[in-house]
N, C-alpha and C positions, 0 to 999 in steps of 0.2 A: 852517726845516729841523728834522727831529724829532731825537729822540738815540737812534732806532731805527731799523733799513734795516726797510723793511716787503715784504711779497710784490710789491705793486705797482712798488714802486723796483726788485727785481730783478728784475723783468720786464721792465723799461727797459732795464737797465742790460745785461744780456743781450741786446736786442736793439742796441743805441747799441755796447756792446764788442766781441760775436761776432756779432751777424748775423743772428740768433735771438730770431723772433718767437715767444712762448710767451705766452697770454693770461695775468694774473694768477689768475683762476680755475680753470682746468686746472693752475697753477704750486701752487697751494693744494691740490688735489684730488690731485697728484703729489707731496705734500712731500716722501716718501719716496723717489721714484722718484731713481735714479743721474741725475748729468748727463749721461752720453753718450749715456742714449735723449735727452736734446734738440736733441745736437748740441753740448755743451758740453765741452770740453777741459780743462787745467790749463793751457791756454796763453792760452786766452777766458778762465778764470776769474781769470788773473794781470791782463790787462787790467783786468778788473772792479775787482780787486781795488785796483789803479794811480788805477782812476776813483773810487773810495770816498777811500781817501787824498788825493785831492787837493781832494776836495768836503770833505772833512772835518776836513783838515787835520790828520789821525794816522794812524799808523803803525795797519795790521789785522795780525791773528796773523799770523806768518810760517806757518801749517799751513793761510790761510785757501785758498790757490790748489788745495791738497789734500783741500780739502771733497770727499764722496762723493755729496752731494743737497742740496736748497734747504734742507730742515730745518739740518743739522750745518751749512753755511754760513753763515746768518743765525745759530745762537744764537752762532760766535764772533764772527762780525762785530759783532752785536748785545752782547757781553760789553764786546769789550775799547771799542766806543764809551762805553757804562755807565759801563766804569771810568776811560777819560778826562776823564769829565762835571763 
């Protein structure tokens, strides 16, 4: 297991928590794009966020379920795993 969520992982994990099949590479190409053109909620992303912690056994930002796109969600997810390392 790495000590990064990488694009592929959330593309998994978006599909495994909400439902939402989004290729890794469209997910890369959209980094910017909102999640609700995916079909992504703060209620799918709390899910996600539920299934990070538990795979990883720490706490993610409380703001992570509040991420606006895949960018701003992976660098805090990706921060605070860093600083648990």
């Amino acid at each position: 297991m790495s000590d990064r969520i990488t694009v592929e992982e959330l593309a998994e994990l978006m599909k495994k928590s909400a439902g939402v099949t989004v290729a890794p590479e469209e997910l890369q190409q959209r980094y910017d794009t909102g999640f609700d053109a995916f079909g992504i909620d703060s209620l799918a992303l709390l899910g996600i966020v539920g299934e990070l912690e538990n795979r990883y056994g720490t706490p993610m930002p409380p703001d992570a379920e509040k991420s606006k796109n895949p960018r701003q969600f992976l660098d805090l997810v990706n921060s605070a795993l860093l600083a648990g390392a």
